[in-house]
N, C-alpha and C positions, 0 to 999 in steps of 0.2 A: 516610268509609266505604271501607271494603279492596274491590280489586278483584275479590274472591273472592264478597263479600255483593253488589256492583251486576249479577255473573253472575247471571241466572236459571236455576233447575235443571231447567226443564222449559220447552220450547219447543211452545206448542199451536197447530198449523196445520190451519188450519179455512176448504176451498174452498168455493167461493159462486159461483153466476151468477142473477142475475134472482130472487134471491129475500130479498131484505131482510128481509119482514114477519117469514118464518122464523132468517133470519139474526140479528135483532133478537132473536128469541125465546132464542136460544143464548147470543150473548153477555149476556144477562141473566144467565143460568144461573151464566156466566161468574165473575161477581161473586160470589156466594156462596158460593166452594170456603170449604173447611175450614184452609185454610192461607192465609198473612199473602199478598196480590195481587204482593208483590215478588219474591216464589220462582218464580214463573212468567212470561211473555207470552206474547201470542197473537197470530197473527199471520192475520190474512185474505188467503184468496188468490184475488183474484179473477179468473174466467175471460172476463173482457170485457165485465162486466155495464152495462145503459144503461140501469138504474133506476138507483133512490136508495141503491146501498147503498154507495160513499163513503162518504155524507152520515150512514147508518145507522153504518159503524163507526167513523167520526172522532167520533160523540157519546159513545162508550164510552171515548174515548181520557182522559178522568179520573177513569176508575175500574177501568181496565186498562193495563197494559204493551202499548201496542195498537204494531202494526205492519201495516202494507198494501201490498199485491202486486198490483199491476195487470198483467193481458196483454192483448192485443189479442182480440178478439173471431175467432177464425178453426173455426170450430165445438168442439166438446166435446173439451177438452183438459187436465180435471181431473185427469189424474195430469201433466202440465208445471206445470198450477200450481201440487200440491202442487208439486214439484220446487222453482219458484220458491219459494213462501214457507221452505221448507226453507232455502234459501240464505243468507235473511234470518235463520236462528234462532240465537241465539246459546250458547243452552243445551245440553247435553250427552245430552238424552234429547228427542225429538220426539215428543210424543200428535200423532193426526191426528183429528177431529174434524168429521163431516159439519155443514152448516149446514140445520136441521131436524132437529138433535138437541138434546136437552133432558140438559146436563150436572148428574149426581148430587151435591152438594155433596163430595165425595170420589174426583173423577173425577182432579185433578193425584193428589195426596196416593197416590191409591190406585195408580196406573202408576209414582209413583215407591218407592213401598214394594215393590213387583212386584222391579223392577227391583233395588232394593238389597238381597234377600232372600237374592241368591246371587251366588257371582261368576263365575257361568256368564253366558255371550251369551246375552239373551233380545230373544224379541219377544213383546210382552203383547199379549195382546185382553182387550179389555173388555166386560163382559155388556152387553147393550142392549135393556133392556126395548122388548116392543113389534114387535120386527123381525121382518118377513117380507114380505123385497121380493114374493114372490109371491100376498100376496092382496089382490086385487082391492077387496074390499069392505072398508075399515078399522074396526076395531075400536076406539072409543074409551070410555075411563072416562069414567062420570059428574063432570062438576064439574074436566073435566080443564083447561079455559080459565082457571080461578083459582086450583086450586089448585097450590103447588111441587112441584117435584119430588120431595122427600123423604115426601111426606105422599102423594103417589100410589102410591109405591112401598108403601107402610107400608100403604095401605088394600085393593093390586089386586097383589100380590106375589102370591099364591098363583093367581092366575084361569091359567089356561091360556090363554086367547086375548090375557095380557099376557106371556107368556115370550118371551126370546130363542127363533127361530124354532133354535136351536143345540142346545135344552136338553136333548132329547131324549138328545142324543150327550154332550153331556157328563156328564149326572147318570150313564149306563152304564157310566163310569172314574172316578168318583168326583173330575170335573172338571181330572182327569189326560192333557192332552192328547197327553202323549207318549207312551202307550200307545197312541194313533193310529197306524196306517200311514202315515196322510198328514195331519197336524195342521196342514199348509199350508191344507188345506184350508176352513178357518173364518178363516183371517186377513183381516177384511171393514174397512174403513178407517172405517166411519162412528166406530169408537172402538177405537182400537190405542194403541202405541207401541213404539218403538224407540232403540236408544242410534245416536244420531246418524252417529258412527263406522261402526256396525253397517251401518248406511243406506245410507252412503256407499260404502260398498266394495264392495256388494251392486250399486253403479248407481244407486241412486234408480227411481222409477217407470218406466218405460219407457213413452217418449212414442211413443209407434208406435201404443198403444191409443186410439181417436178413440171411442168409443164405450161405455155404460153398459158394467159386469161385467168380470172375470176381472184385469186391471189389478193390483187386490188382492191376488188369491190368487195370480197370477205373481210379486210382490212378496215374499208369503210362502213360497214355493215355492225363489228367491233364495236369501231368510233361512236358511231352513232350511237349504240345499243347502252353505251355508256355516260352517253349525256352532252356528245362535243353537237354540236351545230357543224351541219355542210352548209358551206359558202363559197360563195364565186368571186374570184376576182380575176376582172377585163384587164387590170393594172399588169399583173403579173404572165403576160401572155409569153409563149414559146411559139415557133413554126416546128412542122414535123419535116423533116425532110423528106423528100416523094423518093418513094423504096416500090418494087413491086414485091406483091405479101404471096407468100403459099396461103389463099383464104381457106381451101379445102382444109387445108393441115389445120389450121389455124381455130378452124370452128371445129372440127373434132379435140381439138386440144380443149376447147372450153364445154363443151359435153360433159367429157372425163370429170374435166375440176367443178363443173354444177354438181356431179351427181355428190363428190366431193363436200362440196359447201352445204346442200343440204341436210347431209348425213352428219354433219356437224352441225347445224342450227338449223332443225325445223322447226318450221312455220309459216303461214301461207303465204306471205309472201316472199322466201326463199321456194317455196314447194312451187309457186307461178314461175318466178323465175328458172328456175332449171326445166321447168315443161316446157320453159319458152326456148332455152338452147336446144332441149332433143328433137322438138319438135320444128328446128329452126324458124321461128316467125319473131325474131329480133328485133324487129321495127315497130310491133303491133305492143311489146310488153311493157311500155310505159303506159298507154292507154289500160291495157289491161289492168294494172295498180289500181289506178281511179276506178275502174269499173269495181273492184273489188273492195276498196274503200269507201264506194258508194253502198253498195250494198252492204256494207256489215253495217254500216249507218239503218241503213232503211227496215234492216230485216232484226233488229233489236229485239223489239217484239211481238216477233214472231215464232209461238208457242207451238210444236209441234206434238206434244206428250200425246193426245187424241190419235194423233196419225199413226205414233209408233206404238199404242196399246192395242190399235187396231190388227197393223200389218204381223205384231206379232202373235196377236192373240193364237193362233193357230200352231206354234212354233212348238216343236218340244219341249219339253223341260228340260234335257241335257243339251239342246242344240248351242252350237256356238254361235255368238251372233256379234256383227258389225254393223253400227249406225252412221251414214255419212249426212250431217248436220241433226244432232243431236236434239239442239237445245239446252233451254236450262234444266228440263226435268223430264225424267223415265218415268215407268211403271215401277213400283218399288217392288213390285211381283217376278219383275225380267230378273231373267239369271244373268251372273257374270258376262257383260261385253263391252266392245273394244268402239268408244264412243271418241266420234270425231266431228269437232266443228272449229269454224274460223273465226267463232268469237270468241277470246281467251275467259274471259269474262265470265260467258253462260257455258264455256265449259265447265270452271272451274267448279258452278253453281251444280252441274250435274254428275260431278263423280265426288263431289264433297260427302258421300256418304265411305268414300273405300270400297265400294262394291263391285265397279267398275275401273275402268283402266281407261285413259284419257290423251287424246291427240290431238293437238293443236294443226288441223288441215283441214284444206278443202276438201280433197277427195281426188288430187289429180295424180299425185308419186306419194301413194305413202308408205309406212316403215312395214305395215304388215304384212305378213310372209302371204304368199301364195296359196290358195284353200285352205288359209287360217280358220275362215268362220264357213260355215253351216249355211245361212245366212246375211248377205246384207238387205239392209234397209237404207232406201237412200230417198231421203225427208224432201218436202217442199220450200225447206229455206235454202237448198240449194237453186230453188227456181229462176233467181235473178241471176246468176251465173249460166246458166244452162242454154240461154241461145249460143253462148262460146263455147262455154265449156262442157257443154253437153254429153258429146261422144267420147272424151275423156275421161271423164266421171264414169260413166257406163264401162267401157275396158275396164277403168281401175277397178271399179266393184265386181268387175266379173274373173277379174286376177286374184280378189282378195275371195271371194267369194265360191259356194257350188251353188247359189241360188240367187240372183237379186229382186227384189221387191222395190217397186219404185211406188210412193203413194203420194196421195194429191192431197193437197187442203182442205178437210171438212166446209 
């Protein structure tokens, strides 16, 4: 056998702690893809577990390409151990695969058909029947304990309370993620993949996240920011197994890691999204993307220099000053301040001199300390924003601020 056929084309890493009975359940699953078990392996990563799940995946090991990834038990550290089993994979395309997901018979097959559809950089998500970390009360089919997965799908496909918790948004682009503003935004790990390479140079997971949520979507955020295409594929579906969730727990855990993921990549729209965990309105933050993509469209140009020569004119000449939506151009008269707009663009245009210091945000979580400035000023290009984001903006300029100045368009 040529060195080329002993490669497997699809490396499936599938994290585990303490939970065997369901781990046992997957790689069941496992065994009955639609393609020969040689074109793939799997590798278990587990995060320190002190059950039987060794013992669980070393019995699948002659009926899979099995591989196992042990770490130390040091609390919740499921994006290092994907990291680790990663390490281990030998194959050219990495599926990541929760343990208490119930793989489709078509789940390799289907991410690697994704994948080789285009020769563009992709990162596939996988539909996953079933998912919705946030409800409490699990929704399970009748007869779901015996029967396969394919024949669940075939009898409970159409029910609404067995959709991807996604589906909503995708059936609205006709499954066309990159018509998304932020199609980071759905890349959820229980059932992805990525071309290895792609992974790799992205960093892999960022072990810094200790806790449930966001891990993922920083992951896709990465991908994205680097050039891969999000894509869906129906082909490669999973079922979630119906678990009931600590939701409480579960959404303060992704608080933490927003505040997390922002403080590593701002920009506005990581700075929406983490407003949208603390402020928990979850449901509304996709819409809110477009709103926000709508108007950095519409408010192009829109020159607000007039407003801010105005509201400052009165301003000391040591004061310290913050502007929330800048524009492309100041007073060349203003002293030193801390200028923030969502259009990276006419930022750029406005602190091109060095005189100023320059933030890519709206004006909802930003980095500036606390009575940093003297003054803020907060412009009329935030107007299109402001039936939502209104009373947001206002806090934050009055956290950042001992003054604010709101001004209207000449």
């Amino acid at each position: 056998m040529s060195e080329s056929m002993d490669t497997p084309q699809a490396s499936v890493v599938i994290p585990t702690y303490n939970r065997s009975d369901k781990l046992s359940m997957t790689l069941d699953t496992m065994t009955e893809q639609d393609i020969d078990p040689s074109r793939f392996e799997v590798i278990i990563a587990d995060d320190g577990s002190s059950d039987d799940t060794a013992a669980v995946a070393q019995s699948f090991a002659g009926r899979l390409r099995l591989k196992y990834y042990y770490q130390e038990d040091e609390g919740f550290r499921a994006g290092a151990a994907r990291n680790g089993g990663a390490r281990l994979a030998a194959a050219p395309v990495l599926i990541f695969l929760d343990s208490g997901t119930l793989a489709g018979p078509g789940l390799v097959s289907g991410h690697l058909a994704a994948h080789a559809a285009s020769s563009e950089r992709r990162a596939v998500i996988g539909y996953c029947y079933g998912y919705n970390a946030f409800r409490e009360d699990p929704w399970m089919p009748e007869g779901f304990g015996t029967l396969r997965p394919a024949e669940i799908v075939r009898l409970y496909h159409d029910k609404a309370e067995f959709a991807d918790v996604r589906e909503f948004h995708y059936a609205r682009f006709g499954s066309d993620l990159m018509k998304l503003p932020v199609p980071w935004l759905f890349f959820f790990t229980m059932n992805c993949s990525v071309a290895a390479e792609d992974f790799w140079a992205a960093g892999g997971f960022d072990e810094m996240f200790r806790s449930w949520g966001v891990e993922d979507i920083e992951l896709g955020y990465r991908l994205y920011r680097n050039g891969s295409a999000i894509v869906l594929s129906r082909d490669a579906w999973t079922i979630e197994v119906p678990a009931e969730r600590p939701v409480k727990r579960l959404v303060y855990s992704m608080m933490r890691n927003g505040r997390l993921f922002l403080d590593k990549s701002r920009e506005p729209y990581t700075e929406l999204l983490t407003d949208a965990y603390l402020s928990i309105r979850l449901d509304s933050v996709m819409d809110e993307t477009f709103e926000l993509a709508r108007w950095t469209h519409e408010a192009r140009e829109l020159d607000v220099h007039a407003e801010i020569e105005g509201a400052a004119a009165g301003v000391a000449a040591d004061a310290r000053l913050a502007i929330f939506g800048c524009g492309p151009s100041v007073p060349p008269w203003l002293p030193s301040a801390a200028l923030l707009d969502f259009d990276a663009d006419l930022l750029r245009q406005a602190t091109a001199g060095g005189t100023h210091t320059g933030y890519h945000a709206i004006g909802l979580r930003t980095a500036l300390p606390a009575k940093s400035a003297d003054v803020v000023i907060v412009t009329s290009r935030l107007s299109g924003l402001w039936p939502r984001f209104g009373d947001q903006i206002m806090r934050e300029a009055g956290r950042v601020g001992r003054r604010v100045v709101v001004t209207t368009r000449p």
